[in-house]
HTML snippet that shows the backbone in 3Dmol.js (N, CA, C, O; Angstrom):
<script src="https://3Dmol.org/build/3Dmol-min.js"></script>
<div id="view" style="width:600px;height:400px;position:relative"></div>
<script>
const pdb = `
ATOM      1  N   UNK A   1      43.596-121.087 240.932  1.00  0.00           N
ATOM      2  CA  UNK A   1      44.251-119.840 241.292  1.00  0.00           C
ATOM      3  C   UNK A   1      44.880-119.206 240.065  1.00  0.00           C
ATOM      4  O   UNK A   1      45.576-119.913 239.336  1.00  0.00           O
ATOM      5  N   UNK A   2      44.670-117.806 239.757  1.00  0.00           N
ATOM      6  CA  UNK A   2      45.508-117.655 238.854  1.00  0.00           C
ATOM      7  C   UNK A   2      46.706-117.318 239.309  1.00  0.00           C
ATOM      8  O   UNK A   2      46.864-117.586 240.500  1.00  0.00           O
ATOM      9  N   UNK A   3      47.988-116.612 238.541  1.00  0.00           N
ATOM     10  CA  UNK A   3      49.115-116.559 238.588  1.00  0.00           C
ATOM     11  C   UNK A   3      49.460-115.620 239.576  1.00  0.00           C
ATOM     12  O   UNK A   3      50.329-115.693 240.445  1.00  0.00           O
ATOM     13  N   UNK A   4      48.520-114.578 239.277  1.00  0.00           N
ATOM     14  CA  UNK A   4      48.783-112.713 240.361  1.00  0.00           C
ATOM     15  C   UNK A   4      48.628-113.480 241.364  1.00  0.00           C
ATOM     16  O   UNK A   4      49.629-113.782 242.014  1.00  0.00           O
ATOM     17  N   UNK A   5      47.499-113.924 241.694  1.00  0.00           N
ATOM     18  CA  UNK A   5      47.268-114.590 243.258  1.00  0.00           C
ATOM     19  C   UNK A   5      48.308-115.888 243.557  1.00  0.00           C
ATOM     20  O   UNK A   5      48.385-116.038 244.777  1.00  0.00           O
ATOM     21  N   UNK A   6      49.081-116.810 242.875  1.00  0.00           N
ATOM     22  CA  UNK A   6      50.203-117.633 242.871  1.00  0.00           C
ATOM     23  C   UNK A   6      50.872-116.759 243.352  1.00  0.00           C
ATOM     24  O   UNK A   6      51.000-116.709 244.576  1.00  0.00           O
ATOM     25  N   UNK A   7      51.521-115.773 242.466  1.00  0.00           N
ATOM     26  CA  UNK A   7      53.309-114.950 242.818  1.00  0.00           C
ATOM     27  C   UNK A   7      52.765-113.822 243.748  1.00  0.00           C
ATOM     28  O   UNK A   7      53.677-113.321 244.406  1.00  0.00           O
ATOM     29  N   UNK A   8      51.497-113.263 243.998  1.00  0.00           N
ATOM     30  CA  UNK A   8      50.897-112.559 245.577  1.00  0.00           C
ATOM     31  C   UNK A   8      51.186-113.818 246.508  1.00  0.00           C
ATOM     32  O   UNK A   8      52.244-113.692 247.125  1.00  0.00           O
ATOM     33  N   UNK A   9      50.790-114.502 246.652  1.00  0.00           N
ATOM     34  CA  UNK A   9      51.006-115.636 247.882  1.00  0.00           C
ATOM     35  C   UNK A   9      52.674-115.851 248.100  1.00  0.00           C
ATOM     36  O   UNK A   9      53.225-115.397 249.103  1.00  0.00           O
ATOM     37  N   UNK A  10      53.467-116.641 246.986  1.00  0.00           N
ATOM     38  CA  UNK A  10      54.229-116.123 247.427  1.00  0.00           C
ATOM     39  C   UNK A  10      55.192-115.409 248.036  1.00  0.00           C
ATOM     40  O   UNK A  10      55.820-115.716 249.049  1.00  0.00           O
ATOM     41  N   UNK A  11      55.322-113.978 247.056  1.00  0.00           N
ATOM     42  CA  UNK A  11      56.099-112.791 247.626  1.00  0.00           C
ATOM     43  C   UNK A  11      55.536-112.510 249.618  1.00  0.00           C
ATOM     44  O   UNK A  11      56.222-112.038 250.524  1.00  0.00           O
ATOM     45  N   UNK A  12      54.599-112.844 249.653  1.00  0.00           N
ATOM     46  CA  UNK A  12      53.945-112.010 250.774  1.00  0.00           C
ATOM     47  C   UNK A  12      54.713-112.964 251.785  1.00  0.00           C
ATOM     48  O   UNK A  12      55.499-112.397 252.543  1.00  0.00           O
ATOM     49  N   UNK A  13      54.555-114.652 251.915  1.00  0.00           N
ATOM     50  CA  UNK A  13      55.496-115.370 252.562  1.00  0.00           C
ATOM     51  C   UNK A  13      56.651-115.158 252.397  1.00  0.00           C
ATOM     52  O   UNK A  13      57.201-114.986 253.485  1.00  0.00           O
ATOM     53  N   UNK A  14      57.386-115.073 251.482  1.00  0.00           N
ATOM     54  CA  UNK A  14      58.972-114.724 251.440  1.00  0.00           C
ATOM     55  C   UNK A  14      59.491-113.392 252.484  1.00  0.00           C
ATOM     56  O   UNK A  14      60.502-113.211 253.163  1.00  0.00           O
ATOM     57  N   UNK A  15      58.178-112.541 252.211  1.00  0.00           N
ATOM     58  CA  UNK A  15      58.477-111.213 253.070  1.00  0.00           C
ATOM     59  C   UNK A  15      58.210-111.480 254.514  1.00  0.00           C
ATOM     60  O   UNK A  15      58.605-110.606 255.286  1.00  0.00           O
ATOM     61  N   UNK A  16      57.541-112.652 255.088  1.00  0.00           N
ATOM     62  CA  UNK A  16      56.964-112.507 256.505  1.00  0.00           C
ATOM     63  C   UNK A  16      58.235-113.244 256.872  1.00  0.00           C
ATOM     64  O   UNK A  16      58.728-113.292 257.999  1.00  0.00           O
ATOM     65  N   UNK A  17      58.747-113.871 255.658  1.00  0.00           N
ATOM     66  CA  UNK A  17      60.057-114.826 256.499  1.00  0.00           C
ATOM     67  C   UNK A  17      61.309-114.124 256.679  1.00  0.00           C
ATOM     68  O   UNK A  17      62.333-114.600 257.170  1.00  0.00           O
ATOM     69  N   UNK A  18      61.116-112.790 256.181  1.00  0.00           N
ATOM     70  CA  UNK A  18      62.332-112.352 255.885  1.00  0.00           C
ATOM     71  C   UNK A  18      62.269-111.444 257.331  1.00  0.00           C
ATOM     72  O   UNK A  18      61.412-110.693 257.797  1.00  0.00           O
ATOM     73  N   UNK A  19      63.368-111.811 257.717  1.00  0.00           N
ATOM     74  CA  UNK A  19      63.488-111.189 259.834  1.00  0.00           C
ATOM     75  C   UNK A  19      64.077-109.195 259.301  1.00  0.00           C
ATOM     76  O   UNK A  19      64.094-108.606 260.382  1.00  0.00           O
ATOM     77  N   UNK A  20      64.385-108.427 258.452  1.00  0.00           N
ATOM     78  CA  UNK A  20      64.621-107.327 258.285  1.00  0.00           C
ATOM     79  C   UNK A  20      63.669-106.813 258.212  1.00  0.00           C
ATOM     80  O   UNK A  20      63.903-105.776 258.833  1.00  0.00           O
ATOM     81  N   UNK A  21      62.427-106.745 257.805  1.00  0.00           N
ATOM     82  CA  UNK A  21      61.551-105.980 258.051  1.00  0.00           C
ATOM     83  C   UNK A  21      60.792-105.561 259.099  1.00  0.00           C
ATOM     84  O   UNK A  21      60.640-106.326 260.051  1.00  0.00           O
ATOM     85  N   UNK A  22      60.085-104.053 259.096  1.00  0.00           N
ATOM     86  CA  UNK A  22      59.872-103.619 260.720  1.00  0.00           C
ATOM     87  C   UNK A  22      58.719-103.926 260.887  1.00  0.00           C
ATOM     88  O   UNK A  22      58.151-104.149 259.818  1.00  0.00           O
ATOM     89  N   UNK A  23      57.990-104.062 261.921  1.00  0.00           N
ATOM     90  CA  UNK A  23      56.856-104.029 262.551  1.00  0.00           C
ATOM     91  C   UNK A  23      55.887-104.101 261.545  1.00  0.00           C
ATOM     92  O   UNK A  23      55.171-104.986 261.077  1.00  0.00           O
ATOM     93  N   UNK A  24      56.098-102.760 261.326  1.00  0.00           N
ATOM     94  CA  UNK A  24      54.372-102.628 260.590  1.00  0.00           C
ATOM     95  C   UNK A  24      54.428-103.032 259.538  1.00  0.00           C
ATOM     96  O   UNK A  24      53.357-103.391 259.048  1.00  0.00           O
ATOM     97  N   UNK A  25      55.605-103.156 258.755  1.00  0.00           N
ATOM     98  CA  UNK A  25      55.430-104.434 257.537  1.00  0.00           C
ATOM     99  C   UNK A  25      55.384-105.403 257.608  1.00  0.00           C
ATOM    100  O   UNK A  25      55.437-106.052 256.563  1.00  0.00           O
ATOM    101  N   UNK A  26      55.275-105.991 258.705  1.00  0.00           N
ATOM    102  CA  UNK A  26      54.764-107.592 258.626  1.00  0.00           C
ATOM    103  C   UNK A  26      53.011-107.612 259.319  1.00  0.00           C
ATOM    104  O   UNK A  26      52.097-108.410 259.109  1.00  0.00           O
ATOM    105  N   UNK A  27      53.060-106.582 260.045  1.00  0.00           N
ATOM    106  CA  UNK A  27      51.680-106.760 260.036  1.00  0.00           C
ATOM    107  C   UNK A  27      50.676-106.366 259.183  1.00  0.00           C
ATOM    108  O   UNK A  27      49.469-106.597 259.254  1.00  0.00           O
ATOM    109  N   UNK A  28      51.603-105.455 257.986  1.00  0.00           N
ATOM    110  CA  UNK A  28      50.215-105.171 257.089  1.00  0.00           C
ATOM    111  C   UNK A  28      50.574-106.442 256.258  1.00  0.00           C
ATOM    112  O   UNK A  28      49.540-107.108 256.307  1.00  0.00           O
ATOM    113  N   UNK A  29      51.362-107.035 255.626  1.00  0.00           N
ATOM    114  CA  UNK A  29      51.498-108.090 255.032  1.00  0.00           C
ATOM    115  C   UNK A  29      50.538-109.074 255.449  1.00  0.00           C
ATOM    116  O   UNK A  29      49.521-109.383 254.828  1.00  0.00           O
ATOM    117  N   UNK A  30      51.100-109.746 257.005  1.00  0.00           N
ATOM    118  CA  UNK A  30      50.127-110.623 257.192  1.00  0.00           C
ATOM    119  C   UNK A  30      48.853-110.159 256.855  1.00  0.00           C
ATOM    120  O   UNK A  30      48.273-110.927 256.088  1.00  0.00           O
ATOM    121  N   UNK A  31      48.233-109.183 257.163  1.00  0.00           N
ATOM    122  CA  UNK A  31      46.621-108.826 257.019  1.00  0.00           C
ATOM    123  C   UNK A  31      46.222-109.091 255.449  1.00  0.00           C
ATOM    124  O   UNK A  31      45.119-109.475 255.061  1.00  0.00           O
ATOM    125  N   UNK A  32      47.566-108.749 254.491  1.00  0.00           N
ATOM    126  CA  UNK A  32      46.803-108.750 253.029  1.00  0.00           C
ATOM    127  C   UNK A  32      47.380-110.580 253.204  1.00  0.00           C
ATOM    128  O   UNK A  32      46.339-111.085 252.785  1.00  0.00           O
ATOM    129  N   UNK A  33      47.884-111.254 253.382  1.00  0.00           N
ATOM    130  CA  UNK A  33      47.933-112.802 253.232  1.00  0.00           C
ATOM    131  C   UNK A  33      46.456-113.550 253.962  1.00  0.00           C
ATOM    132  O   UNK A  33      45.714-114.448 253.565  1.00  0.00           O
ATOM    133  N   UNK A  34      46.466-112.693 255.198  1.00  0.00           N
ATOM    134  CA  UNK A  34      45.086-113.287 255.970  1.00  0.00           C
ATOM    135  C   UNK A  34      43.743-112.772 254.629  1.00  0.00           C
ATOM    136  O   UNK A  34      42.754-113.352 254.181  1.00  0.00           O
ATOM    137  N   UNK A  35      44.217-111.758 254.431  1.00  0.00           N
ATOM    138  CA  UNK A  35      43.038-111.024 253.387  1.00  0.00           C
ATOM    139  C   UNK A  35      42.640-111.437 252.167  1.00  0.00           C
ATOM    140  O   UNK A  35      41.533-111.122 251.730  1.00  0.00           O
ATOM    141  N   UNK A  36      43.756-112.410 251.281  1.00  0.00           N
ATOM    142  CA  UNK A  36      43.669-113.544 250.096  1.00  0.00           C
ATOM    143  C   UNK A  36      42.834-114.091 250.191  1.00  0.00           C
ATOM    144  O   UNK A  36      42.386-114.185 249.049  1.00  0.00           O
ATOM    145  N   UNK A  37      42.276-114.544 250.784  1.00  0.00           N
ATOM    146  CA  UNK A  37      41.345-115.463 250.799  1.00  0.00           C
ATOM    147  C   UNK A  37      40.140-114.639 250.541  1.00  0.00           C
ATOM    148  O   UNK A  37      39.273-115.227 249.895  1.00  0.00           O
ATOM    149  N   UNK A  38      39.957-113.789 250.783  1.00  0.00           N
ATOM    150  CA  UNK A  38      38.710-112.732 250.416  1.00  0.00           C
ATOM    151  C   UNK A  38      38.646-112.320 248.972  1.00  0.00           C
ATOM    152  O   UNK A  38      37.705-112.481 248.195  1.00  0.00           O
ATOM    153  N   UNK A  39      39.980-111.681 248.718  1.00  0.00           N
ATOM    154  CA  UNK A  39      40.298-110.770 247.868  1.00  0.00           C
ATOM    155  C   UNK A  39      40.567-111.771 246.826  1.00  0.00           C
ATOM    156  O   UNK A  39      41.083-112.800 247.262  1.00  0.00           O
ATOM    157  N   UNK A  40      40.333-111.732 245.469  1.00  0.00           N
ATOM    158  CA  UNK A  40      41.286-112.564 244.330  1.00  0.00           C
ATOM    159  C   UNK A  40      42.761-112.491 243.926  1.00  0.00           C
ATOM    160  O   UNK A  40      43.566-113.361 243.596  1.00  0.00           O
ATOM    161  N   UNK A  41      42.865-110.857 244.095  1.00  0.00           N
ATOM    162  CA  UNK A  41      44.712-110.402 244.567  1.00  0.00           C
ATOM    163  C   UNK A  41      45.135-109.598 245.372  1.00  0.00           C
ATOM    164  O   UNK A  41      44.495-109.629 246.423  1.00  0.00           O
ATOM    165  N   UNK A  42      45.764-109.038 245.355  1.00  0.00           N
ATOM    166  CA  UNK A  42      46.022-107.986 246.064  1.00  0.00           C
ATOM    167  C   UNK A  42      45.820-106.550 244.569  1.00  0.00           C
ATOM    168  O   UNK A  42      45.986-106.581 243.349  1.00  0.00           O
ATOM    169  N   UNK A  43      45.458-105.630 245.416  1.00  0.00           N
ATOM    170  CA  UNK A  43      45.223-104.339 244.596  1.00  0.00           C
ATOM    171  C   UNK A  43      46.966-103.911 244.197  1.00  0.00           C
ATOM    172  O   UNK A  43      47.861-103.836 245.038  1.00  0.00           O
ATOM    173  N   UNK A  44      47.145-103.643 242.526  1.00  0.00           N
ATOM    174  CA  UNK A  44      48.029-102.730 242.395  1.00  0.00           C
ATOM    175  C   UNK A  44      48.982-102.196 242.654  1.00  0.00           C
ATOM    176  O   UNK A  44      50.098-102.384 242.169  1.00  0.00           O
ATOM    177  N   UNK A  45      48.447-100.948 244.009  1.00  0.00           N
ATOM    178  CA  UNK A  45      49.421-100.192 244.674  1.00  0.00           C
ATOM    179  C   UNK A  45      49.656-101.511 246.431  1.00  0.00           C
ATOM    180  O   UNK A  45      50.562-101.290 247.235  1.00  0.00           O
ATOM    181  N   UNK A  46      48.981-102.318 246.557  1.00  0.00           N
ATOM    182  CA  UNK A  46      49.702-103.186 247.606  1.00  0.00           C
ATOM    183  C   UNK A  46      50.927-103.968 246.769  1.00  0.00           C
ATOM    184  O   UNK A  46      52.082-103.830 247.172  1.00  0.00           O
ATOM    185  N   UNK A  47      50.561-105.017 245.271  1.00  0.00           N
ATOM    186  CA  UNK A  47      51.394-105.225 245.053  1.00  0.00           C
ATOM    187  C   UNK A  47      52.881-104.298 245.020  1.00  0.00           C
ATOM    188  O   UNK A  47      54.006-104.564 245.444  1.00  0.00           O
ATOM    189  N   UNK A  48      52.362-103.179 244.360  1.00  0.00           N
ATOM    190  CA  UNK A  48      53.264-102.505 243.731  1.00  0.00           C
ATOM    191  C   UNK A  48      54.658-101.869 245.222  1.00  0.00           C
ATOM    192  O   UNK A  48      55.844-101.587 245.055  1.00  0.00           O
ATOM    193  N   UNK A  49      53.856-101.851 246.489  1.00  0.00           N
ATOM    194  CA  UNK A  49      54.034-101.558 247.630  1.00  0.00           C
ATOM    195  C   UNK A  49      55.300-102.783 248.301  1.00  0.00           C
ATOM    196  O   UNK A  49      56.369-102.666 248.901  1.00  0.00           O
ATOM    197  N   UNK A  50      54.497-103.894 247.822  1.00  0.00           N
ATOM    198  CA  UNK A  50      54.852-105.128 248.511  1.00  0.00           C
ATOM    199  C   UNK A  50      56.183-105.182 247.256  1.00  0.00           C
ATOM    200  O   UNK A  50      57.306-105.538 247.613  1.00  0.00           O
ATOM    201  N   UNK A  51      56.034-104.971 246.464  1.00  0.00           N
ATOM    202  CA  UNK A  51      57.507-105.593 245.821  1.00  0.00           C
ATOM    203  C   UNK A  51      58.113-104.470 245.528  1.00  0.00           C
ATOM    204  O   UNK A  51      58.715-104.586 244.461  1.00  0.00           O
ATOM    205  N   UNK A  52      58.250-103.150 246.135  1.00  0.00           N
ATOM    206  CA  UNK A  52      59.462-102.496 246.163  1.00  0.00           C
ATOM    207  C   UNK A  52      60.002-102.976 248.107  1.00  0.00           C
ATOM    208  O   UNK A  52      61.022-102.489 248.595  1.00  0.00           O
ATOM    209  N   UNK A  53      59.465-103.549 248.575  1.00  0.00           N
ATOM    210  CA  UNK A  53      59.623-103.864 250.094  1.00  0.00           C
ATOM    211  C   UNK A  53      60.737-105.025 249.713  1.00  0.00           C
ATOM    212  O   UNK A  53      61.887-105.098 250.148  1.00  0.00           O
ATOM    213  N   UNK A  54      59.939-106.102 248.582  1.00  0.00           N
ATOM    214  CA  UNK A  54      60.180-107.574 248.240  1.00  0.00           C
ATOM    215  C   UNK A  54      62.022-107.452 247.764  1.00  0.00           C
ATOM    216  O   UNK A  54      62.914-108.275 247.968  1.00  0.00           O
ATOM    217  N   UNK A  55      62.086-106.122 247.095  1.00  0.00           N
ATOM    218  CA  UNK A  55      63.066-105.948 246.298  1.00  0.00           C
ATOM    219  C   UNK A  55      64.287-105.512 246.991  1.00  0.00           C
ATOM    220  O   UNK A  55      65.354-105.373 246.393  1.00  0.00           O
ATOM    221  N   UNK A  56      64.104-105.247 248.518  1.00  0.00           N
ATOM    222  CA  UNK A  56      64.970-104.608 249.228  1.00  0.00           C
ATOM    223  C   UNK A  56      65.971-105.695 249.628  1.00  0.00           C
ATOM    224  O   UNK A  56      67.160-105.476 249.859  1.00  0.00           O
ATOM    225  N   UNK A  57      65.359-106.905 249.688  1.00  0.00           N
ATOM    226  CA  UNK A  57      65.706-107.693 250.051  1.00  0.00           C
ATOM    227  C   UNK A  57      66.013-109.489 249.183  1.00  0.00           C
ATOM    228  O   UNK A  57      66.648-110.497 249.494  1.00  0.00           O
ATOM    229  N   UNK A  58      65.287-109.139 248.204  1.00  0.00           N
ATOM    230  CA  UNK A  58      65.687-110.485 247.529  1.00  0.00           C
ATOM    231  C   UNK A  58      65.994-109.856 246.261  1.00  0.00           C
ATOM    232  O   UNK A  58      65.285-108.938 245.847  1.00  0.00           O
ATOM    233  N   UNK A  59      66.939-110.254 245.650  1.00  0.00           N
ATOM    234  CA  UNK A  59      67.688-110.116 244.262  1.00  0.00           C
ATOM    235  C   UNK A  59      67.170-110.423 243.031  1.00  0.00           C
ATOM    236  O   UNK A  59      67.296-111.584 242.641  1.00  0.00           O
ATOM    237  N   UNK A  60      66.573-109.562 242.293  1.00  0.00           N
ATOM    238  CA  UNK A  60      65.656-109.511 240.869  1.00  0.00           C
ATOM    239  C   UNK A  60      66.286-110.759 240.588  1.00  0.00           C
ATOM    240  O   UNK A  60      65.389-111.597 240.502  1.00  0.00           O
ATOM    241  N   UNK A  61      67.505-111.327 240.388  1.00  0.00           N
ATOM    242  CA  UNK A  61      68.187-112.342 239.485  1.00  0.00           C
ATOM    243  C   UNK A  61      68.906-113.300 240.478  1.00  0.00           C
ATOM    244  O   UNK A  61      68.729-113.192 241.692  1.00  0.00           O
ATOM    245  N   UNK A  62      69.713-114.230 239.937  1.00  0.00           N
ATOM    246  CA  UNK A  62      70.697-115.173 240.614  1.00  0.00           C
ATOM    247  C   UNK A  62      71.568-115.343 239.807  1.00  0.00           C
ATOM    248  O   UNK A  62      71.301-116.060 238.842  1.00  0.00           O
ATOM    249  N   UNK A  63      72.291-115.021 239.866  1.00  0.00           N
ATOM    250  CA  UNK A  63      73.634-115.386 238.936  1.00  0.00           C
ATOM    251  C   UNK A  63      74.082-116.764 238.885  1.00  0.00           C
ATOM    252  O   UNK A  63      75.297-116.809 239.077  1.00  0.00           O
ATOM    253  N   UNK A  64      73.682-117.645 238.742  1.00  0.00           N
ATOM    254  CA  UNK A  64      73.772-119.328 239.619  1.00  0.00           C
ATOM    255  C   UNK A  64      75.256-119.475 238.441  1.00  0.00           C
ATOM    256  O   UNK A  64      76.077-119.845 239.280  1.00  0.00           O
ATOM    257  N   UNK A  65      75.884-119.432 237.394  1.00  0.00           N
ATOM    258  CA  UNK A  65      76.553-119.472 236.963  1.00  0.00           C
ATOM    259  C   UNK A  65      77.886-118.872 237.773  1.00  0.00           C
ATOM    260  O   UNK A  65      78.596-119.844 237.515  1.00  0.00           O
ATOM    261  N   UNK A  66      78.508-118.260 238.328  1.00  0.00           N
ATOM    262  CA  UNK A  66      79.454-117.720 238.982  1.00  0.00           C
ATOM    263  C   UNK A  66      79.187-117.673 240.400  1.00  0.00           C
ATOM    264  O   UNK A  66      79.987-116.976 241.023  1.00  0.00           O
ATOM    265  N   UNK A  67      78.264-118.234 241.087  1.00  0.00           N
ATOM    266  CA  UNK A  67      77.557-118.571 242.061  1.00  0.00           C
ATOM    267  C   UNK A  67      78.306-120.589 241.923  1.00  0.00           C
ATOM    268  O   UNK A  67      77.550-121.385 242.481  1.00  0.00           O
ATOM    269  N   UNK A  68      78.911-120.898 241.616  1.00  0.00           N
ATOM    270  CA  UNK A  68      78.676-122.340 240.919  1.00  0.00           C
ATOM    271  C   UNK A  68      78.059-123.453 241.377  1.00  0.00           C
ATOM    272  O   UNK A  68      78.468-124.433 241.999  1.00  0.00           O
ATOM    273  N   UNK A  69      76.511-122.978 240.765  1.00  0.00           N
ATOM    274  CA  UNK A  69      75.818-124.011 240.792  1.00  0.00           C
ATOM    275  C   UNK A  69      75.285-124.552 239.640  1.00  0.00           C
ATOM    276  O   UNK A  69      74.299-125.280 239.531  1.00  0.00           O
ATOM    277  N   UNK A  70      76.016-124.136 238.805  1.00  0.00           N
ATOM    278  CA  UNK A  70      75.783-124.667 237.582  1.00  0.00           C
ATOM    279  C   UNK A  70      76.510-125.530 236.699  1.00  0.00           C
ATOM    280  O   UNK A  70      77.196-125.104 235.770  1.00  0.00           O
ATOM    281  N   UNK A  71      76.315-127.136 237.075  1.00  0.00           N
ATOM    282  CA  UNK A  71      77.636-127.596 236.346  1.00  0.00           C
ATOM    283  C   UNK A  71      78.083-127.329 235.140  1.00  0.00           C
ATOM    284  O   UNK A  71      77.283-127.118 234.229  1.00  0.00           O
ATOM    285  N   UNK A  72      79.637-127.289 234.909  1.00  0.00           N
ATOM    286  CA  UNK A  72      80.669-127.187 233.620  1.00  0.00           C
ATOM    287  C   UNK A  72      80.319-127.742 232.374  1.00  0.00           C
ATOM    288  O   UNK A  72      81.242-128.556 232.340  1.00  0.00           O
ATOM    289  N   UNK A  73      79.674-127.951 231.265  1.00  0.00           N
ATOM    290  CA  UNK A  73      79.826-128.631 230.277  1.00  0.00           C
ATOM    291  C   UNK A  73      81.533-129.343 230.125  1.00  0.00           C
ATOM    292  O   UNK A  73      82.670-128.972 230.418  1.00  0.00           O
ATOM    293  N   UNK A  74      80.774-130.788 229.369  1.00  0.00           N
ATOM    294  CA  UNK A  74      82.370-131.420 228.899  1.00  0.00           C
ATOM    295  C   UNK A  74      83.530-130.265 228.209  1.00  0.00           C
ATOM    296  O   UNK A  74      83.243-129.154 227.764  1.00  0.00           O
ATOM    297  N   UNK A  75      84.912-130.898 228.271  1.00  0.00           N
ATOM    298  CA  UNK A  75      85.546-129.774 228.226  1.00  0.00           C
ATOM    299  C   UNK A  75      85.787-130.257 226.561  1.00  0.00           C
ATOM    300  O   UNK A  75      85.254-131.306 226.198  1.00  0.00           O
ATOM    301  N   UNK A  76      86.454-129.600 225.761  1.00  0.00           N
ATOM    302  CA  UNK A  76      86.171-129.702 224.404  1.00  0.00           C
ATOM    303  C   UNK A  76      87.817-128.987 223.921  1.00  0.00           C
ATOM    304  O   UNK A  76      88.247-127.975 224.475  1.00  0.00           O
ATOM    305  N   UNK A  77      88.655-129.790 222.714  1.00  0.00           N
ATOM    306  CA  UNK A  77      89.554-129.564 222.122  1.00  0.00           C
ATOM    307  C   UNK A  77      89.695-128.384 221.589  1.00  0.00           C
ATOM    308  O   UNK A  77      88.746-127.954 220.933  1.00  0.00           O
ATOM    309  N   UNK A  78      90.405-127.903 221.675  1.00  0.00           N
ATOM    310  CA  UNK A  78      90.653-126.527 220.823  1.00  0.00           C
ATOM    311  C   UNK A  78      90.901-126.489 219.515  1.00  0.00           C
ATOM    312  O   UNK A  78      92.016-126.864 219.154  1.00  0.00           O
ATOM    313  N   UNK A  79      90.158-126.140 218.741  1.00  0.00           N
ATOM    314  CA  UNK A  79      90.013-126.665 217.225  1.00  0.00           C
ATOM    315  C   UNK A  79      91.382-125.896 216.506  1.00  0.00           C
ATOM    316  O   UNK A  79      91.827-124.760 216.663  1.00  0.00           O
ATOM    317  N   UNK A  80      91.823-127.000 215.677  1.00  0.00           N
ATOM    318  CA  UNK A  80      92.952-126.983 215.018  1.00  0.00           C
ATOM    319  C   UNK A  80      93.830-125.731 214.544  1.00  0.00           C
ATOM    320  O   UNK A  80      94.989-125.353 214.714  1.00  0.00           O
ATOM    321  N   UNK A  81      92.111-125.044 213.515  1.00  0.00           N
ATOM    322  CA  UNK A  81      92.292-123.443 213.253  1.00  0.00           C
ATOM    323  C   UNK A  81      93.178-122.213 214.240  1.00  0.00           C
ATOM    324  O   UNK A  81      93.774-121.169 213.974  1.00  0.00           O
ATOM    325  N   UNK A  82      92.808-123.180 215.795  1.00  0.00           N
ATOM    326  CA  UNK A  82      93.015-122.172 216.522  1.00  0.00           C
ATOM    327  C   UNK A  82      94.247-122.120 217.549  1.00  0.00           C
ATOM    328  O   UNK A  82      94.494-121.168 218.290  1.00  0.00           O
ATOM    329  N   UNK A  83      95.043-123.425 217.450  1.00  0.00           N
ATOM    330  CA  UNK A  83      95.866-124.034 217.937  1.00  0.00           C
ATOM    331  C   UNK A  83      97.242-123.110 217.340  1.00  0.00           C
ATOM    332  O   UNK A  83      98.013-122.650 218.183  1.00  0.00           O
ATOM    333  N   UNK A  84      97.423-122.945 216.341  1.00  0.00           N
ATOM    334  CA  UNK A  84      98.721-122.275 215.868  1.00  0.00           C
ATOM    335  C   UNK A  84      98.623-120.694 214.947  1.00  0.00           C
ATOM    336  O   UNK A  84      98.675-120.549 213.726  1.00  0.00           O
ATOM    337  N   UNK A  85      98.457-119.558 216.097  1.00  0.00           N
ATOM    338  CA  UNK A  85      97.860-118.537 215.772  1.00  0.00           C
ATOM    339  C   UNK A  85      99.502-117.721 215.493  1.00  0.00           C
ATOM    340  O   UNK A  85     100.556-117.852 216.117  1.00  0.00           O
ATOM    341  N   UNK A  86      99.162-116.876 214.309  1.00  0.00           N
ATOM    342  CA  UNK A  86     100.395-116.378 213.529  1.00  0.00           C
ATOM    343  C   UNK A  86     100.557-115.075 214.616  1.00  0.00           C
ATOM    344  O   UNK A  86      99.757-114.173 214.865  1.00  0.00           O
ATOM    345  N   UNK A  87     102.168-115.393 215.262  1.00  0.00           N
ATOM    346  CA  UNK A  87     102.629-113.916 216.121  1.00  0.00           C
ATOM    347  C   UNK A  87     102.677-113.051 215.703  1.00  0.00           C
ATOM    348  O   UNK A  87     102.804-112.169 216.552  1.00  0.00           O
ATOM    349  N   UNK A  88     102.624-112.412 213.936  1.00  0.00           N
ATOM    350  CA  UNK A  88     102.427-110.998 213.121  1.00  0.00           C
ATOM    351  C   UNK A  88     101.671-111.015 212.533  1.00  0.00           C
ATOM    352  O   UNK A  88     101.326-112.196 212.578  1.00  0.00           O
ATOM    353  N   UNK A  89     100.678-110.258 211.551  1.00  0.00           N
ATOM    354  CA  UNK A  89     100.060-110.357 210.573  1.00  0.00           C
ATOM    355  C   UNK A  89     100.445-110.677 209.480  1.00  0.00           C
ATOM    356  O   UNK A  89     101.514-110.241 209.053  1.00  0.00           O
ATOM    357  N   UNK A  90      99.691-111.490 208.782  1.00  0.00           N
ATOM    358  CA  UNK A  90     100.591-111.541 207.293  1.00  0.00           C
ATOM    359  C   UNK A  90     101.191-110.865 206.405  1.00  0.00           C
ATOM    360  O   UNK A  90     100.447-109.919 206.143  1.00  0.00           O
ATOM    361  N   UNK A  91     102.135-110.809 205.779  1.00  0.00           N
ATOM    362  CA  UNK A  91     102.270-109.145 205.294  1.00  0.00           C
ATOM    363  C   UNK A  91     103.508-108.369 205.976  1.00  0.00           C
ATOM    364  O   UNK A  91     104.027-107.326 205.580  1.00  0.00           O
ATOM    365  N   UNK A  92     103.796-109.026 206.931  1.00  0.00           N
ATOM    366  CA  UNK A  92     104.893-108.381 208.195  1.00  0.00           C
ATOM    367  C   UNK A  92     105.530-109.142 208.403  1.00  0.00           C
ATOM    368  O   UNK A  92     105.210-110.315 208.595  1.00  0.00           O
ATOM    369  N   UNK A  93     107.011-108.512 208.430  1.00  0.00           N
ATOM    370  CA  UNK A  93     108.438-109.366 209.260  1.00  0.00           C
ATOM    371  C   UNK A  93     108.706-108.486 210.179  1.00  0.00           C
ATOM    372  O   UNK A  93     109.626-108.683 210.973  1.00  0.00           O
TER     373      UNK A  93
END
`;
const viewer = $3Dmol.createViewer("view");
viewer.addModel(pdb, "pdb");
viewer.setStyle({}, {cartoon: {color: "spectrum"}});
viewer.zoomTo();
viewer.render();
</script>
């Protein structure tokens, strides 16, 4: 399989699972998922169709960092330099 037809298979399940969409987008979906098997991808303007649909609903990104699922690195000393920072500039009383 190549990749278009990998992330086509995909997206197209993510969208049939997704319960917000109306009627006729899940039935043209299913038809282009039933239709993979024919087709090597989907054409272009279906992709192009299918992932402004895809986009309504699942989030280009994940923030998994502030989301926290990303564990903390060890916590680490505050280096010396930075421990005793001058309350004026030098030069000033």
């Amino acid at each position: 399989m190549t990749d278009d037809r990998e992330s086509d298979l995909v997206m197209l399940q993510e969208l049939l699972d997704e319960e917000q969409i109306t009627d006729r987008e899940r039935e043209a979906f299913r038809s282009m998922l039933d239709n993979l098997d024919k087709w090597h991808a989907l054409t272009d303007a279906q992709r192009r169709w299918a992932r402004m649909v895809h986009d309504r609903f699942r989030p280009a990104y994940q923030n998994l960092v502030s989301e926290g699922k990303v564990p903390r690195g060890r916590e680490v000393p505050e280096p010396k330099a930075l421990q005793h920072k001058p309350r004026k500039p030098p030069g000033r009383e």
